[in-house]
Structures are given as structure tokens and as C-alpha cells.
LOZAKOL-963203 format. One record per residue (C-alpha): residue number from 0; z, y, x. Coordinates in Angstrom, 1 decimal. Example, Ala and Ser with C-alpha at 12.3 -4.5 7.8 and 13.67 -1.06 7.14 Angstrom:
% LOZAKOL-963203
 lotor      Z      Y      X
     0    7.8   -4.5   12.3
     1    7.1   -1.1   13.7
% end
This chain:
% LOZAKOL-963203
 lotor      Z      Y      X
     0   98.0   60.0 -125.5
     1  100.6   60.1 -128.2
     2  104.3   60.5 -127.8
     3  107.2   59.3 -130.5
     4  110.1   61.7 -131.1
     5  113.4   60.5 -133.0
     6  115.3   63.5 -134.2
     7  118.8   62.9 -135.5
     8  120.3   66.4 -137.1
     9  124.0   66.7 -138.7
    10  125.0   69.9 -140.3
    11  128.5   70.0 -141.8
    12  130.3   72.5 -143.3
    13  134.2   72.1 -144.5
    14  136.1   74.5 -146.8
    15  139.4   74.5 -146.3
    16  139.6   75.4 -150.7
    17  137.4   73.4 -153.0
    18  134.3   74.6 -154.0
    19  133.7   75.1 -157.4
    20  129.8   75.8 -157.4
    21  127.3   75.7 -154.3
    22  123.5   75.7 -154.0
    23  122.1   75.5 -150.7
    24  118.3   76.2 -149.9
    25  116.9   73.4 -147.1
    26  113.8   74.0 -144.9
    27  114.8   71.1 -142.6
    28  111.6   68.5 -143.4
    29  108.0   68.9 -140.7
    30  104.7   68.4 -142.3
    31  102.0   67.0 -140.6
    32  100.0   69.7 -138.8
    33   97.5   69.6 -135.8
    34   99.1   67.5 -132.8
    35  101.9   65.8 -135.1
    36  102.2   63.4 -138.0
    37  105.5   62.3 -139.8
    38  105.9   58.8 -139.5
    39  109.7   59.3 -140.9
    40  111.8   61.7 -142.4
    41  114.5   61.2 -144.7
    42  117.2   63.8 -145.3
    43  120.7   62.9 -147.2
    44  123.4   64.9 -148.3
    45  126.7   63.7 -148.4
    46  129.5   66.0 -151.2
    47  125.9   67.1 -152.5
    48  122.8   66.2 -154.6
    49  119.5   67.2 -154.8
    50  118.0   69.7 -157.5
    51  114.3   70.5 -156.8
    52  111.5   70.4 -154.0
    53  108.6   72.8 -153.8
    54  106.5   74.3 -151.5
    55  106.8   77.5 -150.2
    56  103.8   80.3 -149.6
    57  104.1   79.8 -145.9
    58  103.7   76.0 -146.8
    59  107.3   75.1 -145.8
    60  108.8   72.1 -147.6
    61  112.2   74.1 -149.5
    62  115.0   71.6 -150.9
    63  117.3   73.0 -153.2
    64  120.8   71.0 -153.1
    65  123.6   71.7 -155.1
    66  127.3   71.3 -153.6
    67  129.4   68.4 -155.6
    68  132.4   69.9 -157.6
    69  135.2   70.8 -155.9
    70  133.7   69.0 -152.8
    71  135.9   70.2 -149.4
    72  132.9   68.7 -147.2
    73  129.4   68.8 -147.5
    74  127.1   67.0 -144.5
    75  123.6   67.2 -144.5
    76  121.4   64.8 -142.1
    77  118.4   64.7 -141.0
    78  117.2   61.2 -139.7
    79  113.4   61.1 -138.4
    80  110.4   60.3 -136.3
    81  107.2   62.6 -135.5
    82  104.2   61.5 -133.5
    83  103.2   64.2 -131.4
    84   99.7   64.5 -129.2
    85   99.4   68.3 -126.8
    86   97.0   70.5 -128.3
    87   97.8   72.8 -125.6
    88   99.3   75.2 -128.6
    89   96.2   75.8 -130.3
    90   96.4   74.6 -133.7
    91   94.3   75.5 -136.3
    92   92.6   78.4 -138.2
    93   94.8   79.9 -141.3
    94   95.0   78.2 -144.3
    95   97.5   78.2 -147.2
    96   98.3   80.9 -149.5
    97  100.2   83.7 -147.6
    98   97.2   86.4 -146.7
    99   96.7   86.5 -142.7
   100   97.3   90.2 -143.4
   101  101.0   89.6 -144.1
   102  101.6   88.2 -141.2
   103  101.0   91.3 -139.4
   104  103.7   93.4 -141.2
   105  107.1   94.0 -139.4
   106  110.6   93.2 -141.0
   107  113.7   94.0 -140.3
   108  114.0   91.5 -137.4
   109  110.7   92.5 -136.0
   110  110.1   96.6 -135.8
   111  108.3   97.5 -132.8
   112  110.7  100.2 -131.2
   113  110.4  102.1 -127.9
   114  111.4   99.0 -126.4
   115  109.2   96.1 -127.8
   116  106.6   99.0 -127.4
   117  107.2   99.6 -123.5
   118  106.8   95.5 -123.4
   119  103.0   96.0 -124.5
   120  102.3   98.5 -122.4
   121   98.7   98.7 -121.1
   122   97.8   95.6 -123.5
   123   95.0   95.5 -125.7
   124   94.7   92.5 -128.8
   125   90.7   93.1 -128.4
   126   90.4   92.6 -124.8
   127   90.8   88.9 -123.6
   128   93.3   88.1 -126.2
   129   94.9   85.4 -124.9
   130   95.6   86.3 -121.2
   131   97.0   89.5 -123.3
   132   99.1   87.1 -124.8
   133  100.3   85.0 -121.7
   134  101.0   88.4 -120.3
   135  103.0   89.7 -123.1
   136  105.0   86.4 -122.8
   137  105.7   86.9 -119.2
   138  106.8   90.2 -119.5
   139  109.3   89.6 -122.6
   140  110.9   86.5 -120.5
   141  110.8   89.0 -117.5
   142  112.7   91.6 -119.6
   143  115.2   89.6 -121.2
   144  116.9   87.0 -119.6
   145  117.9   83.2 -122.0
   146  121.7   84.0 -122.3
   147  124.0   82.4 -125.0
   148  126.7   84.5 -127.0
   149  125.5   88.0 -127.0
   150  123.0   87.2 -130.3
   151  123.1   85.9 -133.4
   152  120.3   85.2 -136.1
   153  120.9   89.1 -137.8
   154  119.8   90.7 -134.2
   155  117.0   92.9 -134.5
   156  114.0   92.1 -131.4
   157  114.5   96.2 -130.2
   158  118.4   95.4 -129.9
   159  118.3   92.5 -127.9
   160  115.1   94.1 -125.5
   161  118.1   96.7 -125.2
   162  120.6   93.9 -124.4
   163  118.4   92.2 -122.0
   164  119.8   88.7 -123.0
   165  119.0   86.8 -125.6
   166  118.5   83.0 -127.4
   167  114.9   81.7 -128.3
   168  115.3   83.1 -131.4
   169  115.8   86.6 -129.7
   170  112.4   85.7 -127.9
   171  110.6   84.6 -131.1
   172  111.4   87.9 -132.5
   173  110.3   90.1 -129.6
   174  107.3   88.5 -129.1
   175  106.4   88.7 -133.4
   176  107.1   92.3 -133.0
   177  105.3   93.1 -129.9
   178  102.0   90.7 -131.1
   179  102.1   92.6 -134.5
   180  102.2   96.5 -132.7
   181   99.6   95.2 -130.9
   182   97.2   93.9 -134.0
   183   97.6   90.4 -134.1
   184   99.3   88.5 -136.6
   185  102.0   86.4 -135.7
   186  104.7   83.6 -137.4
   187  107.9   82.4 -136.4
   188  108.3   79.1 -136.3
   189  111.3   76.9 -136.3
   190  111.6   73.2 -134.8
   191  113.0   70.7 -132.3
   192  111.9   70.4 -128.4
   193  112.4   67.6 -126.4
   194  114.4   68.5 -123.5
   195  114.2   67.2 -119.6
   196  116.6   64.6 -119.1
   197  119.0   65.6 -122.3
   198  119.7   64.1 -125.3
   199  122.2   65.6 -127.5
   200  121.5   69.7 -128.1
   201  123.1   72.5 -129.7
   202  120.6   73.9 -131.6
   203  117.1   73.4 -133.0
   204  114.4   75.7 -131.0
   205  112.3   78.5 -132.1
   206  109.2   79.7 -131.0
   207  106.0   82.7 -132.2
   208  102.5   81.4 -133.0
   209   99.8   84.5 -132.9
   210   96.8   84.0 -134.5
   211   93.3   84.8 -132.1
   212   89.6   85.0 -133.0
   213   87.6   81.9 -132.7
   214   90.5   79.8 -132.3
   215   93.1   80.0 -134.8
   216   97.2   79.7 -134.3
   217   98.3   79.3 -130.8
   218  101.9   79.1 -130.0
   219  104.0   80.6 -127.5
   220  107.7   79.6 -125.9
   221  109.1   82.6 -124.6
   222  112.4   81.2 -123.3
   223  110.4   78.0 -121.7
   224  107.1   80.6 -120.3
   225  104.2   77.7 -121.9
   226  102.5   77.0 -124.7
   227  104.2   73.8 -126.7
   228  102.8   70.5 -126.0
   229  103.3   67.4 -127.4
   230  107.6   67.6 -126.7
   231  107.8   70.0 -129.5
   232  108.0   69.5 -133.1
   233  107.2   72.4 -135.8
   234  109.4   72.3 -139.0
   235  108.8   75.7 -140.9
   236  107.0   78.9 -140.0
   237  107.3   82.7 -141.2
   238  107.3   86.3 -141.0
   239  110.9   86.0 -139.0
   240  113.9   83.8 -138.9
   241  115.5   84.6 -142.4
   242  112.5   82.8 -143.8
   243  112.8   79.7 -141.7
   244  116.4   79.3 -141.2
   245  117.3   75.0 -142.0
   246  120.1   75.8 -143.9
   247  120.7   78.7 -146.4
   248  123.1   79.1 -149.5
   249  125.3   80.8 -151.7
   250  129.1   79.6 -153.2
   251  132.4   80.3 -155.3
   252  135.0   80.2 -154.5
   253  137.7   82.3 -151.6
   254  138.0   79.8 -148.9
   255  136.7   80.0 -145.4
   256  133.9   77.6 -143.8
   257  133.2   76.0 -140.8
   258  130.5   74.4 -139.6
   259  129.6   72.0 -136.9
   260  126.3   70.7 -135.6
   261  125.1   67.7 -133.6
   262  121.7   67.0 -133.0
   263  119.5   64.8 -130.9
   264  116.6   64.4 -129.6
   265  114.5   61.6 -128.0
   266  111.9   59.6 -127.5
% end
């Protein structure tokens, strides 16, 4: 049984000064992948216009769009469908170019300290790896509790297991670095989840796939406890949020930003 997803995605961001040069770095389009298949996806920029689109070496689709002169506004939106089926989060075995091996190095975002290494406690990668896994998941949602406003994307996984609160990002990250002290490899990955009776959202979702023996990349929602089904849409994978993150970019220019979001999601 399939299910039909319609994602809607505005980002805006107005200067109060014009902006002389911009160049922004998209990874904002899904690619089919076991349990979905983009049926629709189109992405426009309004107070910009397209440069170049390539493939990254974690296979993400990367947009390069460069800010119109002396453009106050620039609104990029994301208008698509995805045909999703539950693999119960096992996906596939490794392919691409990025090494599995690199997927088991820490970043900045991801180092195992005394607290991601207190969460693994006990744990072994060899032993039933995937009720090691479901474990690990239950004790990181156990330790730190899905609170808004004490995290942003720059928070290290040890600081927020020494916050206790944190966003799904936050989770993503502890569970990457606790899979990786461990011996698995494991990927962030960025992407959209249908939510129970709600419509418009904040924010896209993030979630950690961890790759096991015999059966490939299986993904894990911290801040929901399951594996993703078939309400979840993958956009872009990688070693932590900095090289996922939809929207990245660089400009001239002294003025200040702000940005605004809507987003929904349906089916």
C-alpha cells in the first residue's frame, strides 16, 4: 500500500539593505530511494536565479542560486509530491561514492564525549545489532527530553546530552555520535514527516540511519522512538547537519536578515 505526500516549503529571507552579491547553496530536492519515488518536485526562486546543479558525494541533489542585484527579498519554494510505501526503515545496502568508512568518523557535531559515551553503556555493535540499536534509541529519547529553544543547528550532541533537551536535530546528532563510538556507521538525514492530525509545521524533520550487516541503512527517529515508515520523506543525508542543511549561503553587503518559514505537509 502506497501513500501520496504534498509538501509545500517557503523560505524567505528579507534584508532590510540591498544586496549587492548572494549565492546560496540548496539541498531542498528528494531522490527516489527505497520506499519513495518523486512523482513532483519543482523548486522556484523568487529575487533569484539558478547557476548550476550537481550531485554531491553523499548523492544529495546541490542547487547553487545566486541572489538578483540589489534584491531586498529573496523566496525560495518548494512545491511537490512523493509516493511513499513503509519499508519498516530498512533501506538498502551502501552505494554511491562516499566510502562506508567515512561515515564512521566523528565531526564537530558528533564527538562521543563522557556523555554520548555513558548513553552506550553496556552496548555492543556485534551483538544483535539492531535490538542494540532500538536500545540506544530508547535510552537517548530517555535522556534527553524533545524541547524547543534551548538548541540550534551549531549544538554539539555531548552539549545537548548535558542540557537534557533538545530538537530532532539534537537527536540525530546524539544518536550519529553514539552509533559511530560504538562501530557502526551512521548518516544524518534531513526530510519532511507527516504529522498526526497537523498540517502546517515549523520545521522540516531530521533523523540518523546506521548502517547493519546483512541488511543495509536502517533509520531511526529518536524524537518519535520508531523507525520511519511510509509518513516520512528523505531529502539529503550526511556525516551531520552542516552537510544537509536546505538552505546555505554567503552575501555582501552590512544589512541584517530575517527569515520566515511555512511549510506543509499532507496527504
Amino acid at each position: 500500500m502506497t501513500m501520496l505526500l504534498t509538501i509545500r516549503h517557503t523560505t524567505t529571507y528579507h534584508y532590510d539593505e540591498p544586496v549587492p552579491y548572494g549565492l546560496t547553496q540548496l539541498r531542498m530536492t528528494p531522490r527516489d530511494s527505497a520506499g519513495q519515488t518523486v512523482t513532483r518536485w519543482v523548486i522556484d526562486v523568487a529575487g533569484g536565479h539558478p547557476h548550476v546543479s550537481f550531485i554531491d558525494h553523499h548523492g544529495n541533489v546541490v542547487e547553487l542560486v545566486g541572489t538578483d542585484e540589489h534584491s531586498n527579498e529573496v523566496a525560495i519554494s518548494v512545491d511537490g509530491e512523493v509516493e511513499t510505501v513503509d519499508t519498516h526503515g530498512v533501506l538498502s545496502d551502501h552505494g554511491g561514492v562516499a566510502p562506508l568508512w567515512l561515515y564512521e568518523r566523528p565531526t564537530d557535531l558528533t564527538r562521543a564525549g563522557p556523555g554520548v559515551q555513558r548513553l552506550t553503556r553496556g552496548l555492543r555493535a556485534s551483538e544483535e545489532p539492531l535490538a542494540t540499536l532500538h536500545d540506544l534509541v530508547g535510552r537517548i529519547g530517555g535522556a534527553v527530553s524533545y524541547r524547543t529553544g534551548f538548541t540550534d543547528a551549531a549544538t554539539p550532541a555531548e552539549d545537548a546530552v548535558s542540557a537534557g533537551v533538545g530538537v530532532c536535530q539534537d537527536h540525530a546528532h546524539i544518536l550519529l555520535a553514539a552509533a559511530r563510538h560504538l562501530g557502526f556507521p551512521a548518516r544524518y538525514v534531513s526530510g519532511y514527516l507527516l504529522m498526526d492530525g497537523r498540517v502546517d509545521q515549523e520545521a522540516g524533520h531530521a533523523w540518523g540511519e546506521a548502517w547493519v550487516r546483512d541488511l543495509g541503512w536502517v533509520a531511526f527517529d529518536v524524537s518519535n522512538g520508531i523507525s520511519p515508515d511510509d509518513r516520512y520523506v528523505r531529502v539529503a543525508t550526511g556525516l551531520d547537519y552542516r552537510d544537509v542543511a536546505p538552505v546555505r549561503g554567503v552575501r555582501q553587503g552590512a544589512g541584517t536578515e530575517e527569515m520566515s518559514v511555512t511549510l506543509q505537509v499532507q496527504q
